[in-house]
C-alpha positions in Angstrom: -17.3 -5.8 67.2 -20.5 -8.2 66.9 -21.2 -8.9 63.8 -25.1 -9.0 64.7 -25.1 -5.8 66.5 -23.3 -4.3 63.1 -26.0 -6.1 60.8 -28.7 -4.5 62.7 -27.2 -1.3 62.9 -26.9 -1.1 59.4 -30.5 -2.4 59.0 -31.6 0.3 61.3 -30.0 2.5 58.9 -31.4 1.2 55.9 -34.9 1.3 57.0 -34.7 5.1 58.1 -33.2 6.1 55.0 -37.0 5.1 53.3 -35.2 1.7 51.8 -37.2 -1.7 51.3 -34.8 -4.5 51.2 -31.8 -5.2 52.8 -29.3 -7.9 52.9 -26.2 -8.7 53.4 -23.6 -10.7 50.5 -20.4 -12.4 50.9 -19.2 -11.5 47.7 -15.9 -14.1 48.1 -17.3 -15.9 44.6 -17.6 -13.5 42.5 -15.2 -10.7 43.1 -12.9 -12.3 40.0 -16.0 -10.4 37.6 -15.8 -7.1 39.1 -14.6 -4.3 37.1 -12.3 -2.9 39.8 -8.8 -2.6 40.2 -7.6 -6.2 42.0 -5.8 -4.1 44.8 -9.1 -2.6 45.8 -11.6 -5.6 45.4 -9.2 -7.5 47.4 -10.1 -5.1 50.6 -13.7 -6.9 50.5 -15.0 -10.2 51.1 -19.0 -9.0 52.0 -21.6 -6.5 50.7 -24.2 -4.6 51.3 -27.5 -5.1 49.0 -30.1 -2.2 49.1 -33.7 -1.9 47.4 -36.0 0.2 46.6 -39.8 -0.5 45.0 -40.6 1.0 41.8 -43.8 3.0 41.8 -47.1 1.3 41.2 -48.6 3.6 39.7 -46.1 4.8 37.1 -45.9 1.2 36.0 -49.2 0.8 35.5 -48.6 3.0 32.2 -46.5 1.1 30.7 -48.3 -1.2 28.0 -45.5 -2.7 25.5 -42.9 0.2 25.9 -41.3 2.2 28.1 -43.2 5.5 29.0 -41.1 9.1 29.7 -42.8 9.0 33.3 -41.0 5.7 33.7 -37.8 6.7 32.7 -37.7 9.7 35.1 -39.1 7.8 37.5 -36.4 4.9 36.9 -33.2 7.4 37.1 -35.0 9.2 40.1 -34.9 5.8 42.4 -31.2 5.4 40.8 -30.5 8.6 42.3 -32.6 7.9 45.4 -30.3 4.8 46.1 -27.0 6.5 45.5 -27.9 8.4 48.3 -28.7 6.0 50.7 -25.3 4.2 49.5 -23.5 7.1 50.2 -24.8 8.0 53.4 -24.4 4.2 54.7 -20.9 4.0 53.4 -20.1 7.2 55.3 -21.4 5.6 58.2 -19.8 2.6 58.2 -16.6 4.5 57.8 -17.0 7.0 60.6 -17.0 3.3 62.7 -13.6 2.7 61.1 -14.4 0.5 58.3 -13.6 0.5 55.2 -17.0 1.1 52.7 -17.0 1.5 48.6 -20.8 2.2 47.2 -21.3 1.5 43.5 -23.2 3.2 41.3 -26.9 1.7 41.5 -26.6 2.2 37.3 -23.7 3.0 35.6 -22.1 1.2 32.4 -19.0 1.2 32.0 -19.1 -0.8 28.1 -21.8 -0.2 26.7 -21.1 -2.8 24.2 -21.2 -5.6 26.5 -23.5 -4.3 29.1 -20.7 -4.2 31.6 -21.0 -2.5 35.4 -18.4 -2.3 38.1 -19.9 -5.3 39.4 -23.4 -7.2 39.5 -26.1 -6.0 41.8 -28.4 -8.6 40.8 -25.6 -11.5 41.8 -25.0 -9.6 45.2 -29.1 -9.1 45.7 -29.9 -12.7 45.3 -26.7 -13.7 47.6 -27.5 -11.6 49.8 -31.1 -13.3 50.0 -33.3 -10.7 48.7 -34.7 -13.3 45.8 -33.9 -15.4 43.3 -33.1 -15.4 39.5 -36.2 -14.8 37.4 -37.0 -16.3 33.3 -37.1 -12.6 33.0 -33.0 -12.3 33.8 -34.0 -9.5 36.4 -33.9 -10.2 40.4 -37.5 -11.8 41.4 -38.3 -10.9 44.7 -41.2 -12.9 46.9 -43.2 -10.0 47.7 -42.3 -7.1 45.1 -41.5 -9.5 42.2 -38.7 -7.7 40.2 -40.4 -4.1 40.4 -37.3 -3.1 42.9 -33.7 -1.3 42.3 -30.9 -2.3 43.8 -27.6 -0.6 44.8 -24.5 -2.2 46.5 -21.7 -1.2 49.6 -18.8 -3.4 49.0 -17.4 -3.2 52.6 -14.9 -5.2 55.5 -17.1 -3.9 58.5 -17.6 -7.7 60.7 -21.2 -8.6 59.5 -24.0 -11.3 59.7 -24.3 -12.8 56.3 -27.7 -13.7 54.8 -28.4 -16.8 52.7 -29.9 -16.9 49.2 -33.2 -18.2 48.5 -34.2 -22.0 47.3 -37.0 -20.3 45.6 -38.0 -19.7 41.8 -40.7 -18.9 39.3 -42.1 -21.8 39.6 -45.3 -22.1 37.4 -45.5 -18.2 36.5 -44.8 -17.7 33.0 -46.3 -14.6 32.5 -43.4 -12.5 31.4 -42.9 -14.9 28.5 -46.1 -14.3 27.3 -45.5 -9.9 27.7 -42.3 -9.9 26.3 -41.9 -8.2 23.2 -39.5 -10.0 21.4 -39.7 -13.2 22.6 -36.4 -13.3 24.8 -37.8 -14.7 27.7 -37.4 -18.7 28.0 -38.9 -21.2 30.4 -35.4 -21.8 31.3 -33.7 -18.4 32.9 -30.1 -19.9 31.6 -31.8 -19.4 28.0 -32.6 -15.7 28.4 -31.9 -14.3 24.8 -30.0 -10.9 25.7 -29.0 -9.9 22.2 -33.0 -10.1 21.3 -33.6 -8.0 24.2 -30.6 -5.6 24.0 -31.8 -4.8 20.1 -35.6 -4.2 21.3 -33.9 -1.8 24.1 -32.1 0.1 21.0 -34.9 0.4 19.1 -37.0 2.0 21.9 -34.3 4.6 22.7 -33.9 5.2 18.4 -37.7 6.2 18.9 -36.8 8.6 21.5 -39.0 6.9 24.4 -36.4 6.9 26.5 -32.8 7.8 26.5 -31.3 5.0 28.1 -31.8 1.0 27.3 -34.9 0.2 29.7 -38.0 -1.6 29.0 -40.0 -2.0 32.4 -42.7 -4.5 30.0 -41.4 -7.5 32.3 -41.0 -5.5 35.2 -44.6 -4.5 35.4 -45.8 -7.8 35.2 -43.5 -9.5 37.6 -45.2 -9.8 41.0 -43.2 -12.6 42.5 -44.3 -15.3 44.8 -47.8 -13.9 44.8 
């Protein structure tokens, strides 16, 4: 099967299903850090990346914490995503591929932050935008107020290419950021700072899982 006519047949897919970005990963470079048993991984060499954009307007209300609109709002796109994951993954499998959606947000160590796998290292291989100073995926026209779920699948596929670009002079989540985590350098992000601040908002019952969205708000990428 054409790899082509299988990209765009999945983009086709992704675009009626109400999602915003799409790309395609090959995953070959970092499948040693997934969380997966080594039997399975080993079935895929190329994923799927899907996004959705965060609302506007619900973002708009957060000032330096997260809001309860937020966090419904942040677990509805979760779920929103899932979805779509699960719907492409059955798709690709009624063709005869093989097709394994992950979770768009689901820890499995909380201690360590640990997922099944990283959809912010798939999203910017698959070229939807590049690593910000805020840790978080920056995309060119949405910044980082996105969500992103992953297909790990071995269906023949286009690849796309990650982006040369960066924050360049933008420094505005620095300035936003509560506690100071955010570095000119991205390598420098300081995630025990920021972890802490994401307890201490969910110990004031805020919200009742560790998000922010402070960073996110402010992030509007290449614009």
């Amino acid at each position: 099967m054409d790899k082509n006519k299988n990209y765009l047949l999945l983009k086709k897919l992704a675009q009626n299903l109400g999602i915003d970005l799409f790309g395609v990963a090959d995953v070959t470079s970092i499948k040693e850090g997934f969380a997966l048993p080594e039997k399975l991984s080993a079935k895929f060499n190329q994923a799927v990346s899907l996004g959705v954009r965060l609302s506007k307007g619900i973002l708009e209300e957060i000032e330096a914490a997260p809001t309860k609109l937020y966090f419904h709002h942040y677990r509805s796109v979760n779920a929103f995503l899932d979805q779509a994951a699960l719907k492409m993954a059955n798709f690709i499998e009624k063709k005869g591929y093989l097709a394994l959606p992950i979770p768009a947000s689901q820890i499995i160590d909380w201690q360590t932050q640990k997922a099944h796998l990283s959809h912010k290292k798939i999203g910017y291989l698959a070229g939807l935008g590049w690593l910000g100073r805020n840790n978080l995926l920056v995309n060119q026209y949405l910044g980082s107020q996105f969500r992103l779920v992953s297909i790990l699948t071995d269906m023949p596929l286009v690849v796309d290419k990650s982006t040369k670009q960066n924050c360049g002079k933008c420094k505005l989540c620095i300035e936003i950021c509560p506690v100071g985590a955010i570095k000119e350098n991205p390598e420098d992000f300081e995630h025990i700072k920021c972890f802490e601040k994401l307890k201490e908002f969910q110990k004031q019952r805020l919200v009742d899982q560790f998000i922010c969205g402070v960073c996110v708000k402010i992030c509007k990428g290449g614009k």
